[in-house]
C-alpha positions in Angstrom: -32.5 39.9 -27.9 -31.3 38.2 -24.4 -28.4 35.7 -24.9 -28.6 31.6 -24.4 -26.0 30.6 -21.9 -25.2 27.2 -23.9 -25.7 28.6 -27.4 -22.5 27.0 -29.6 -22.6 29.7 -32.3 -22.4 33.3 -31.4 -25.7 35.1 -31.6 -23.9 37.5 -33.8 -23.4 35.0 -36.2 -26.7 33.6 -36.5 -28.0 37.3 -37.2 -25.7 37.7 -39.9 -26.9 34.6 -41.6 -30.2 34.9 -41.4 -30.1 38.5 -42.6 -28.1 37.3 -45.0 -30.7 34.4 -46.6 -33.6 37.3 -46.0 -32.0 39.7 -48.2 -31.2 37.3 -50.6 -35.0 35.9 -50.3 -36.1 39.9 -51.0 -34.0 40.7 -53.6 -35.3 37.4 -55.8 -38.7 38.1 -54.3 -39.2 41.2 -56.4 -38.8 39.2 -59.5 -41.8 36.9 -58.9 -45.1 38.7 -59.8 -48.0 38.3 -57.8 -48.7 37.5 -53.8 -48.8 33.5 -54.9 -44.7 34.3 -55.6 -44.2 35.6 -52.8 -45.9 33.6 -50.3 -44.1 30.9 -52.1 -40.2 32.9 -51.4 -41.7 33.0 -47.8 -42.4 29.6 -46.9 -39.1 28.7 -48.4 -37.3 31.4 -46.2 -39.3 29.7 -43.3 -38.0 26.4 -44.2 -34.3 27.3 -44.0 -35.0 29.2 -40.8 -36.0 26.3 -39.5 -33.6 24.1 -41.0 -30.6 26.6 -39.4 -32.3 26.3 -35.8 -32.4 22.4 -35.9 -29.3 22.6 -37.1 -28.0 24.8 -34.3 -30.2 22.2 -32.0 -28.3 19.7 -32.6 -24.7 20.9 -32.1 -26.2 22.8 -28.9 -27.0 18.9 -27.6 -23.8 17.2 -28.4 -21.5 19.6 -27.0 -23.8 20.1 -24.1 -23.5 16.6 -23.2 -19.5 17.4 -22.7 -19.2 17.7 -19.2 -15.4 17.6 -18.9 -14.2 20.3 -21.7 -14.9 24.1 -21.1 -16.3 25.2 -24.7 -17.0 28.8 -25.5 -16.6 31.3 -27.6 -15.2 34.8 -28.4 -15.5 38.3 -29.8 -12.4 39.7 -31.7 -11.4 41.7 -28.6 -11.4 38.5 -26.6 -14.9 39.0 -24.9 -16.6 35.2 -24.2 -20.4 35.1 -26.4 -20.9 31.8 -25.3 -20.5 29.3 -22.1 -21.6 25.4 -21.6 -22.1 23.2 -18.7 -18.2 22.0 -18.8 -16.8 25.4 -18.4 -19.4 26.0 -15.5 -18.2 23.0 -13.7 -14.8 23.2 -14.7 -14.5 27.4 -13.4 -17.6 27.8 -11.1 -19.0 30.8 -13.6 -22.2 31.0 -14.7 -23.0 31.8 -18.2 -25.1 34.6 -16.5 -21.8 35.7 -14.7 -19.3 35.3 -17.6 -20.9 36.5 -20.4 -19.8 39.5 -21.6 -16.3 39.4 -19.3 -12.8 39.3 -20.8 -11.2 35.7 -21.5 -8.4 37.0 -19.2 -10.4 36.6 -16.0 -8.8 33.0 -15.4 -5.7 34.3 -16.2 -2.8 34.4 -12.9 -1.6 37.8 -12.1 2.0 36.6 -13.8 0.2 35.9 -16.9 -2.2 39.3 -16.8 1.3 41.3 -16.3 2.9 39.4 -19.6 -0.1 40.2 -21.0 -0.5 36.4 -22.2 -4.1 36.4 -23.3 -3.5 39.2 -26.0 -0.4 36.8 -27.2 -2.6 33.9 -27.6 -5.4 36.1 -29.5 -2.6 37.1 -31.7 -0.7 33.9 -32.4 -3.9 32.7 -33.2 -4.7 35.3 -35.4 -1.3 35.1 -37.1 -1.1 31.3 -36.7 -4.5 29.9 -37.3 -4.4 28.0 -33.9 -3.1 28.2 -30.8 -2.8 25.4 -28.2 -1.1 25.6 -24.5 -1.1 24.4 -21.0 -1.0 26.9 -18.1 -2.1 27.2 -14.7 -5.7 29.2 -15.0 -7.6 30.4 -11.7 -11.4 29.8 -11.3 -14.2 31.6 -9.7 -13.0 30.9 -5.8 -9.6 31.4 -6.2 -7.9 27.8 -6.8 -5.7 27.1 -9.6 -5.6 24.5 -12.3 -3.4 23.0 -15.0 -5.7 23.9 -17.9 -5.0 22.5 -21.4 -6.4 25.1 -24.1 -7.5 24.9 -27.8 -8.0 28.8 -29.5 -9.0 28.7 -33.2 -9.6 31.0 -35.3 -13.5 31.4 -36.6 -13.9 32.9 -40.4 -16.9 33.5 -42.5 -17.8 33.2 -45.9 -15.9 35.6 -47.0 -12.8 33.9 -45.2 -12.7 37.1 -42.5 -12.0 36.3 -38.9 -15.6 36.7 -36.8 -14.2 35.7 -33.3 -12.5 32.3 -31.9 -13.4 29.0 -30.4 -11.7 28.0 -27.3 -11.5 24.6 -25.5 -10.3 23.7 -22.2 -10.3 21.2 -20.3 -8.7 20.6 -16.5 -5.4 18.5 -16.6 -4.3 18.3 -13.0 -4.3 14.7 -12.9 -2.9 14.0 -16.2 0.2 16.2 -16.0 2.2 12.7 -15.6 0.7 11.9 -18.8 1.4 15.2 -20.2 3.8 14.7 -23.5 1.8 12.0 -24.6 -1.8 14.7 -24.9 0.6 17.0 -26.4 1.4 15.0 -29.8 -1.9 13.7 -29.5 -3.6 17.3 -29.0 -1.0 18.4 -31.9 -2.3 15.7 -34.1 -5.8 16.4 -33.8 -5.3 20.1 -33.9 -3.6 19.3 -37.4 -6.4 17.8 -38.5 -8.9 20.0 -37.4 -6.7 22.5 -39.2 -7.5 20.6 -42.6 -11.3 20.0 -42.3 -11.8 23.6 -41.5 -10.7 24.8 -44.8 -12.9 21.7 -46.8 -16.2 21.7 -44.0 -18.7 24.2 -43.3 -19.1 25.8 -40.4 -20.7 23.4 -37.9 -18.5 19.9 -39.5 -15.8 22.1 -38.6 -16.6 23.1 -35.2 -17.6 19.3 -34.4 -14.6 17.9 -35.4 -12.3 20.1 -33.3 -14.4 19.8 -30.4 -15.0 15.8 -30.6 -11.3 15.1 -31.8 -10.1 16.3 -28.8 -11.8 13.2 -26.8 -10.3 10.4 -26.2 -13.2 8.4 -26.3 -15.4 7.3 -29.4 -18.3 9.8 -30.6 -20.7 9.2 -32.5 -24.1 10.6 -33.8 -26.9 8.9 -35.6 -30.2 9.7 -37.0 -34.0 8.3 -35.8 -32.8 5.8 -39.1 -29.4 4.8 -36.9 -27.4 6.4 -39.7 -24.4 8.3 -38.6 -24.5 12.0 -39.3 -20.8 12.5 -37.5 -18.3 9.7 -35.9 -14.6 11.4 -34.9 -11.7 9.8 -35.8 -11.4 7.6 -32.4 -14.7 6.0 -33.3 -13.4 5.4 -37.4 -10.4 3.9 -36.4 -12.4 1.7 -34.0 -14.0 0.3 -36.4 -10.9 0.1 -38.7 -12.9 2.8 -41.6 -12.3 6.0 -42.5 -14.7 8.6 -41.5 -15.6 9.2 -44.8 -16.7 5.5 -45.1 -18.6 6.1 -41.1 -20.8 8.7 -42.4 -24.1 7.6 -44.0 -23.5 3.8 -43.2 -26.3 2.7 -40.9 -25.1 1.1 -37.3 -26.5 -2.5 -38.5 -24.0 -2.0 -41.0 -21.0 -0.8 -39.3 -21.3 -3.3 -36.2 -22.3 -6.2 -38.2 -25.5 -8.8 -37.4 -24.3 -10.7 -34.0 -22.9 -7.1 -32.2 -25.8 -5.2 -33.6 -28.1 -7.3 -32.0 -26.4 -7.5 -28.6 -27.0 -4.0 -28.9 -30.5 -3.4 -30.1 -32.1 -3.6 -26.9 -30.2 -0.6 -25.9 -30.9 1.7 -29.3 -35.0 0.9 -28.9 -34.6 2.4 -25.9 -32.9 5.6 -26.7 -34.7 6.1 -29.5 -37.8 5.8 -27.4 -36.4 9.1 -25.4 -34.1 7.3 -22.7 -30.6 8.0 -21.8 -29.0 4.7 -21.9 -25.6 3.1 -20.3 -24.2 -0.1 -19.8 -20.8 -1.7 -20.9 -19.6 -4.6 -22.4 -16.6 -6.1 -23.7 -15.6 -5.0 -27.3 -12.6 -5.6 -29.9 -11.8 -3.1 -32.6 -9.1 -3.8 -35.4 -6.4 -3.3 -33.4 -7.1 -4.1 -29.9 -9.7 -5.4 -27.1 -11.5 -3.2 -24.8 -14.3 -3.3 -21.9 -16.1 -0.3 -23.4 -18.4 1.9 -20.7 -21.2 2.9 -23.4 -23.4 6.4 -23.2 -26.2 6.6 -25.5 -28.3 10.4 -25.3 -31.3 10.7 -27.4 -31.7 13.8 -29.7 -34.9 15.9 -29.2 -36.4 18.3 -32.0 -38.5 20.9 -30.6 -41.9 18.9 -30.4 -39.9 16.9 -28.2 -39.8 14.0 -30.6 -36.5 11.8 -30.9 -34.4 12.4 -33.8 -31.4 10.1 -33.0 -29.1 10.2 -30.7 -25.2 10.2 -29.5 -22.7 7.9 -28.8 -20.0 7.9 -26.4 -17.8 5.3 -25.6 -14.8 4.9 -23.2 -12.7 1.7 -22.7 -12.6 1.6 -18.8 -10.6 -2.0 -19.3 -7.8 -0.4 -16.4 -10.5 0.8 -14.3 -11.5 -2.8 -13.9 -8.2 -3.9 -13.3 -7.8 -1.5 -10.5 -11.1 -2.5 -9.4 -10.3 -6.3 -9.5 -7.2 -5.6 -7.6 -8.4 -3.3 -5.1 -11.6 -6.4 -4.6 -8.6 -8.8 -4.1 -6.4 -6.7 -1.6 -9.4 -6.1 0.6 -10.2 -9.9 0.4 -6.4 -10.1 1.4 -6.7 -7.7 4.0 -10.0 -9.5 5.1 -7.8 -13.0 5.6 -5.3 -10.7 7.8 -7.8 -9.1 9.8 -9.4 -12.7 11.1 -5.8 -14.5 10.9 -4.6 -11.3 12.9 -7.8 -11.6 15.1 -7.1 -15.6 15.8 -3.8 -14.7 16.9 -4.7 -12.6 19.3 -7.4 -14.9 21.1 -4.8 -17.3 21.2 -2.3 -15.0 22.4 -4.8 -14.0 25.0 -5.2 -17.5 26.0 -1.2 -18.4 26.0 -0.7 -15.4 27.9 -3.4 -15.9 30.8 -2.8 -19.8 31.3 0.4 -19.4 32.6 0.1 -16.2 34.4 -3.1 -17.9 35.9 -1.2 -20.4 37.3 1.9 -17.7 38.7 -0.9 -16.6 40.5 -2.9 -19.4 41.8 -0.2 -21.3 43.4 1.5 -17.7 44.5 -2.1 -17.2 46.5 -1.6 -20.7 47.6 1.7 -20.2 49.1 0.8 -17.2 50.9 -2.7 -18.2 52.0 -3.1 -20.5 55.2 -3.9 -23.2 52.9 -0.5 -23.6 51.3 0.2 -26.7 50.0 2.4 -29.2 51.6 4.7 -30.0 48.6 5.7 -26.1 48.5 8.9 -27.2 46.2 6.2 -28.4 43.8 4.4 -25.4 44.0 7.1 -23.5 43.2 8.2 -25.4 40.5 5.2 -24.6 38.8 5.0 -20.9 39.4 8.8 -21.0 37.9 8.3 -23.3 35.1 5.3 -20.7 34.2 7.2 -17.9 34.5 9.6 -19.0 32.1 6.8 -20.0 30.1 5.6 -16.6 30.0 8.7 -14.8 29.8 9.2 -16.7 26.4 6.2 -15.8 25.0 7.2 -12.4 25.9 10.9 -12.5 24.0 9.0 -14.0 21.3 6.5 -11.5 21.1 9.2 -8.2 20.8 11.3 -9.9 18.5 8.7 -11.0 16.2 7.9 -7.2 16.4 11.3 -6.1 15.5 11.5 -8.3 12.7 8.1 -7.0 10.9 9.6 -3.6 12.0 13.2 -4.7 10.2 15.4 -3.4 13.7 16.4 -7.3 14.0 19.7 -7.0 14.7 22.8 -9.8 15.5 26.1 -10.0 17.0 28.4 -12.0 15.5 31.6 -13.5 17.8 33.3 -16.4 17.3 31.9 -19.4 18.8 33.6 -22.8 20.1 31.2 -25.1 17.5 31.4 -27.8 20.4 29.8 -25.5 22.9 26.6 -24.9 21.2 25.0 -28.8 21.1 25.9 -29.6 25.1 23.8 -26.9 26.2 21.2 -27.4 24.0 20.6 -31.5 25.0 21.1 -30.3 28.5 18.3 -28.3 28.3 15.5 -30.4 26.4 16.5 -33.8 27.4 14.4 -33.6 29.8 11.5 -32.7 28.0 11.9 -35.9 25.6 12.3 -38.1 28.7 9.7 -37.1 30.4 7.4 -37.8 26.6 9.5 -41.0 26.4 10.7 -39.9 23.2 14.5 -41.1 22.6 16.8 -37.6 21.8 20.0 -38.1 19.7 22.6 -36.0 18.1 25.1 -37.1 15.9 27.2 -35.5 13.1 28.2 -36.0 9.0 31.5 -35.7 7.8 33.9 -33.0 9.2 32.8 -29.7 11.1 34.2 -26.1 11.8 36.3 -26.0 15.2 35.0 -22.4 15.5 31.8 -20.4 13.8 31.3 -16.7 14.0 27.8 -16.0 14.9 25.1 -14.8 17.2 25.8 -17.5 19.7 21.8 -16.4 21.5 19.8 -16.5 18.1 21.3 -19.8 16.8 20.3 -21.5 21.0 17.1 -19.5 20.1 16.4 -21.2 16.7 17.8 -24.6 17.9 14.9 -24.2 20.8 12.2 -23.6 18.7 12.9 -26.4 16.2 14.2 -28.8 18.0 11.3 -28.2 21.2 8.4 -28.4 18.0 9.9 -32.0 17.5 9.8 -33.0 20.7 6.4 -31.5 21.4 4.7 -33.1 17.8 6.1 -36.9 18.8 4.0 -39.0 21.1 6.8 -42.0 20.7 10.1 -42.3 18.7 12.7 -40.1 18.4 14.3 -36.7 17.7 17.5 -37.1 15.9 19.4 -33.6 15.1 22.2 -34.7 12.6 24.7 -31.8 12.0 26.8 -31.5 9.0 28.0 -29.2 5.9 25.6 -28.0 3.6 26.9 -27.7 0.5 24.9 -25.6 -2.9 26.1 -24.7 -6.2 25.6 -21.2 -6.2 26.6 -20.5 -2.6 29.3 -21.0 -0.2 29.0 -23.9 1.8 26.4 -23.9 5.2 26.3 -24.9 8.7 23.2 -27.2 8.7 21.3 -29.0 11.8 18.6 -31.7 10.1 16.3 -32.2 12.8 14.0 -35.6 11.9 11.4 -36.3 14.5 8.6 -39.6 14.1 5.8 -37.5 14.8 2.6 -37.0 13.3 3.1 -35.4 10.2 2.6 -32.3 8.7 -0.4 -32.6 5.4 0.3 -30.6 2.2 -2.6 -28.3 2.8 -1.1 -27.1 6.5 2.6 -27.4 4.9 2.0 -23.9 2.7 0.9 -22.1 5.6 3.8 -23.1 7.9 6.0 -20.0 7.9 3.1 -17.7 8.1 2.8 -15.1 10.8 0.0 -15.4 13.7 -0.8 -18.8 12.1 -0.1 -23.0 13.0 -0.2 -24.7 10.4 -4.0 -25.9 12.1 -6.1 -24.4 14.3 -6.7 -27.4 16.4 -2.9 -27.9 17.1 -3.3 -24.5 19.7 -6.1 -26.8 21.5 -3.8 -29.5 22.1 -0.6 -28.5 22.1 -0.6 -24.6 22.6 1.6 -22.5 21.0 1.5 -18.8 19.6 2.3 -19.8 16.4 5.4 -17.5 16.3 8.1 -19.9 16.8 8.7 -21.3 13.2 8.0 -18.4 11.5 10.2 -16.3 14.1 12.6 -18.5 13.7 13.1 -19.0 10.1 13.6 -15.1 10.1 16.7 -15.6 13.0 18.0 -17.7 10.4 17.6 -15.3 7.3 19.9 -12.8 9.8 22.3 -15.7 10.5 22.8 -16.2 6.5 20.3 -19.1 6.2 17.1 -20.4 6.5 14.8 -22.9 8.4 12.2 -25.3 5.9 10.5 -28.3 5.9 12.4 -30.7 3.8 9.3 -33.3 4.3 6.9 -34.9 6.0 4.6 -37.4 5.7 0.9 -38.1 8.0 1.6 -40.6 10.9 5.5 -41.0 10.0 7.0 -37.9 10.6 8.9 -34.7 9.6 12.5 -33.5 8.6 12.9 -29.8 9.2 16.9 -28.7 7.9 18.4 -25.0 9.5 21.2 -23.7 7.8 23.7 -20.6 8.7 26.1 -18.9 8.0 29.1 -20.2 10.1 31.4 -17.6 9.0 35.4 -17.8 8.5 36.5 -21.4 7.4 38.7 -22.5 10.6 40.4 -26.1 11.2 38.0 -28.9 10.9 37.4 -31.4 13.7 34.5 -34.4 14.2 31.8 -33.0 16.6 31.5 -35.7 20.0 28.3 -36.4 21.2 26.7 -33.8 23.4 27.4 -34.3 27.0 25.3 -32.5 30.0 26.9 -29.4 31.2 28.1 -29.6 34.6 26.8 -27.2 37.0 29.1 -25.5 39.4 27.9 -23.4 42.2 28.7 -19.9 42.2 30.3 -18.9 45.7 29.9 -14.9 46.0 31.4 -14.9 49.6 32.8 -11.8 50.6 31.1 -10.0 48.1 29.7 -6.7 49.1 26.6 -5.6 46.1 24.3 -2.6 46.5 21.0 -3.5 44.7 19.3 0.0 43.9 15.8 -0.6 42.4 12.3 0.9 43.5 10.5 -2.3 43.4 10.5 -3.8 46.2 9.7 -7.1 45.2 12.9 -7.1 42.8 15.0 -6.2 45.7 14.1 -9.2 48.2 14.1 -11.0 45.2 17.7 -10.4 43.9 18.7 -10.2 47.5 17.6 -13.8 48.3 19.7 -14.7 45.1 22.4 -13.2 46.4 22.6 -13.9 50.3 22.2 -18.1 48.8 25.5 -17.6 47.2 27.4 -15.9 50.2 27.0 -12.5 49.2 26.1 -9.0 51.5 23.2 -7.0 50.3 22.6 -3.6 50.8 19.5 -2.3 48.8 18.0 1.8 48.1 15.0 2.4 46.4 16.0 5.2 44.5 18.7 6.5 42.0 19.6 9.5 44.4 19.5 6.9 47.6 22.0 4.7 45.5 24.0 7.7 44.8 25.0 8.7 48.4 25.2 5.3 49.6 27.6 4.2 46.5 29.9 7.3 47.5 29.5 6.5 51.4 30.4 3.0 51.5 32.6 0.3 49.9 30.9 -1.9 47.4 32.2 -4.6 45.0 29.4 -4.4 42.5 26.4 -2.4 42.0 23.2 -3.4 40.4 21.4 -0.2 39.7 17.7 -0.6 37.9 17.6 2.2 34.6 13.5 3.8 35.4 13.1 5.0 38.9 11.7 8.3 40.3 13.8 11.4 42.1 16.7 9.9 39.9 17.1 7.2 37.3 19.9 5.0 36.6 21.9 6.8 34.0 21.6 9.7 35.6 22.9 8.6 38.8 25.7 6.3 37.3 27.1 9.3 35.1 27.0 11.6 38.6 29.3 8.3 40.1 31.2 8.0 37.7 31.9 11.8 37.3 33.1 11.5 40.8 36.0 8.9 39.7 33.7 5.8 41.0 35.6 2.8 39.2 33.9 0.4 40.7 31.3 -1.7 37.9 27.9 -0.6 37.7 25.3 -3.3 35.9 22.3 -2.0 34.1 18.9 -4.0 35.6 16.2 -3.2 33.0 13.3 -5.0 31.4 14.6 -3.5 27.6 16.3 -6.1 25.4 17.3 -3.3 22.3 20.7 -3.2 21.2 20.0 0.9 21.7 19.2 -0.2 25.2 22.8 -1.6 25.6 24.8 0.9 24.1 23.0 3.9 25.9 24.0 2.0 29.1 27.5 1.9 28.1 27.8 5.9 27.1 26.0 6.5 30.3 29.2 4.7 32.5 27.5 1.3 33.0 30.2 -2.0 32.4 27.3 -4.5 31.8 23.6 -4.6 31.0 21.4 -7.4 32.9 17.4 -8.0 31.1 14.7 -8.6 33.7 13.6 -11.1 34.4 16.6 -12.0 36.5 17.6 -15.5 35.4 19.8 -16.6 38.5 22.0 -18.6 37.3 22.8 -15.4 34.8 23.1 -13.1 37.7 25.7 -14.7 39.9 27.7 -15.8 36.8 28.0 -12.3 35.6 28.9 -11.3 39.3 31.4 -13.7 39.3 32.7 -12.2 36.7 33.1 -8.7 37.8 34.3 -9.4 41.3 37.3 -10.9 40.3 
């Protein structure tokens, strides 16, 4: 007789019994006179035929419907009788291809040389069970982390017929691995004990349904349950015992039996059913996924069916988190989107102009007022070189490479050059700007004397640029908390136009303004606050807004760190710096750089201040004409063909040049700087050329 691929019993087995019940049949037969006694011994034979393949039926179904767990069975010499769909997905065999083959064939070689399938046969031989993990191979080739059941099968007369193996693939639960164990031990245990009080199949079912974590049930065309394991018992806070024979109106009560009655009609009408719903047992709450298969006799009528539940309550968790990070990433994709168009349009207005009036200029057309039109190309570029600076620092801060140099700081040094700067800015808005001071303040502070000017800029230039009339008052005074040491803090109150509570919360975001419609009228990349409230988390401190009010006005307080405590003093009033011209007569600088434009530029800076400009295009041009003639200074751009700038100052200064050497380059990294100053240069100059910069730093260096 062929085999069944998914036949739970061996074949061997079912022989046995059935040969068994005919001879007993016979031998009783032959006591009955007449052929009306034996047709009678017949059709009962029939009936428990019949009774032993329905029986065999249903335990086919329900542990075909096990997808996940590898179930089969084996022959004393370790030779698999049976195969179901879980151990054909699970190894890639067929039953037509396994069948017949030694259990060792998903062994590794390691385990083939130890001879580990034999041991397992035999300690559960000796044992009465044995249960594992190892790494099994399947039909390709690829490996798995395979959890394994092997139990011992007996029959009536208590002799051992074969074994019953389980596996199932583990790979992605080897994190959870101890917990299984004890739980695998448990339910091993148990299975132990029913085997010696159930029959065959009871015991069979148990081991195999035990093993799930999920809740299995199955009922009868009357919705009585014929089997629940011990997940689904405890689930309903009853022993199995208690489970068994109780009807599912019973168990679930009226309210949750209706809820689910829909869903029984229709397996018991012949359709596989699922749907899910939240649930609570005795001892917890759960959002069970729920599996109902109907049971088939072989007419093709429904006998009942099977339950299987699963509480996927994390699943939706993940779900609902995974829903609300993409609606996150969603919010960051437009707000990331808006920046950009407004970048776009920051970027272009002011580089428009650079180029309209620089067209103007050079065109036949140029304007009469020439100093105006160069004002504007000048007041642009600055413009657009701050965007720029605010652009790559914003990017080093997402990227964490901010970095700050601390020196110490005259405290009275820092205010004058800041009123210089934006006065007139406030005049021209005929808004009123005032400084004044609190109590008594630090003679020096150590800190990064360019990112405190560049926060004071930002804050300070909002105010101005928010108030239509009024005044910007920056009060400067101690800030004192109770858990930390005392702050440098500049409270900048301006009697503008109010921030609302709405806009407040999204201040400090990145590639946001706190309303679209202020980047209409007022511009902006909305990087400043947000840039600048992260300068003053590396100074020790912070920027926020302390608060503000629609059609009054705002207070905006930024504190750092000032460093050492030093003698106090009371802070004057800021006073315009003076400007002093910078006389560079008799100076002698070779400008090597291989834009052109850069050199007439620089030069023209240069030859205004009294100084003699020779220029070469080229590292190696700057090279021989450094070594040739006598120079003060040289400014020598870092990127240029045939030779750049480190090269050619390291070949100078190999050949004893002392002379300095200043770094022109358009990077502002502090890696930037120091590879300039292994490479031989004295100083490191960031393009754009400010001019005022430029000659004071030459100043410098020509003694």
């Amino acid at each position: 007789m062929p085999q069944e691929p998914n036949l739970l019993m061996s074949t061997q087995y079912n022989l046995s019994l059935v040969a068994v019940i005919t001879t007993t049949l016979s031998i009783l037969g032959l006591a009955l006179a007449g052929s009306v006694g034996q047709r009678l011994w017949a059709q009962r034979q029939k009936r428990a035929e019949d009774s032993l393949n329905r029986s065999e039926e249903k335990f086919r179904a329900l542990v075909d419907a096990v997808k996940d767990y590898a179930i089969f069975m084996l022959d004393l010499n370790g030779r698999i009788t049976t195969w179901n769909r879980g151990a054909e997905r699970i190894t890639g065999y067929s039953a037509r291809e396994i069948i017949g083959q030694h259990v060792s064939i998903f062994y590794t070689k390691e385990d083939l040389d130890r001879q580990t399938a034999s041991e397992e046969l035999r300690e559960a031989t000796t044992t009465g069970h044995f249960e594992g993990e190892a790494i099994r191979v399947r039909r390709d080739g690829s490996t798995f982390w395979a959890n394994i059941v092997l139990t011992p099968l007996f029959d009536n007369a208590g002799r051992i017929t074969g074994f019953s193996k389980v596996t199932r693939d583990i790979t992605s639960l080897r994190d959870s691995a101890l917990r299984l164990q004890r739980l695998n031990e448990e339910l091993e245990r148990r299975v132990a004990d029913r085997t010696r009080e159930l029959a065959r199949r009871e015991s069979q079912l148990t081991l195999i349904t035990n093993a799930l974590p999920v809740l299995v049930g199955q009922l009868d065309r009357d919705e009585k349950f014929l089997f629940v394991n011990e997940a689904l018992a405890k689930w309903f806070g009853r022993t199995k015992e208690q489970m068994v024979g109780a009807t599912f109106r019973e168990v679930l009560g009226e309210d949750r039996y209706h809820a689910n009655e829909p869903f029984i009609q229709a397996v018991l009408a012949g359709r596989t059913v699922s749907y899910e719903r939240h649930s609570s047992s005795t001892q917890r709450k759960a959002f069970l996924n729920i599996t109902l298969l109907p049971e088939f006799d072989p007419a093709g009528s429904t006998v009942g069916f099977i339950l299987v539940a699963n509480d996927v309550a994390k699943y939706k968790e993940i779900e609902t988190e995974l829903t609300k990070a993409k609606l996150a990433a969603d919010v960051a994709s437009e707000t990331k989107s808006a920046f950009l168009a407004n970048m776009s349009h920051e970027i272009r207005t002011p580089v428009g102009a650079i180029l309209g009036f620089s067209e103007l200029l050079a065109s036949q057309e140029a304007p009469a007022d020439k100093l105006n039109a160069l004002e504007v190309i000048k007041r642009n570029g600055r413009l657009l070189s701050k965007i720029i600076n605010d652009i790559l620092d914003i990017s080093k801060v997402e990227a964490g490479k901010l970095e700050v140099d601390r020196i110490d700081l005259p405290f009275n040094s820092v205010l004058p050059e800041i009123e210089s700067l934006l006065n007139l800015n406030a005049v021209e808005k005929g808004v009123q700007l005032k400084f004044k001071s609190e109590g008594t303040l630090p003679t020096l502070i150590n800190t990064d004397p360019l990112r405190l000017r560049q926060i004071l800029m930002n804050i300070i230039g909002n105010a101005i640029k928010f108030t239509k009339r009024g005044s910007v008052t920056v009060t400067v005074k101690t800030w004192s908390t109770a858990d930390a040491a005392p702050k440098l803090a500049f409270v900048i109150k301006d009697t503008g136009e109010g921030i609302a509570p709405d806009q407040a919360i999204k201040l400090f975001a990145p590639f946001t303004q706190a309303d679209a419609s202020t980047t209409r009228r007022f511009g902006g990349t909305g990087l400043g606050l947000i840039l600048s409230k992260r300068l003053a988390n590396a100074l020790g401190g912070d920027v926020i807004l302390s608060e503000s009010f629609l059609g009054v006005g705002s207070t905006f307080v930024i504190t750092i760190d000032p460093g050492m405590p030093t003698q106090d003093f009371i802070m004057p009033l800021p006073a315009r710096l003076p400007q002093n011209r910078v006389d560079l007569t008799r100076l002698r600088v070779l400008v090597v750089d291989d834009s052109l434009d850069n050199q007439a530029l620089i030069k023209r800076y240069l030859n205004l201040a009294g100084a003699e400009v020779e220029t070469a295009d080229n590292g190696r041009e700057g090279l021989q004409k450094a070594l040739k003639d006598e120079f003060n200074v040289i400014l020598m751009d870092l990127q240029m063909p045939e030779m750049d700038g480190y090269e050619a100052t390291r070949a100078l200064r190999s050949r004893g040049y002392q002379k300095p050497i200043l770094a022109l380059t358009a990077h502002a990294m502090k890696e930037q700087r120091l590879r300039c100053l292994e490479s031989g240069f004295n100083d490191h100059l960031t393009k754009p050329i400010e001019r005022e910069t430029l000659l004071k730093t030459l100043a410098e260096y020509s003694g």
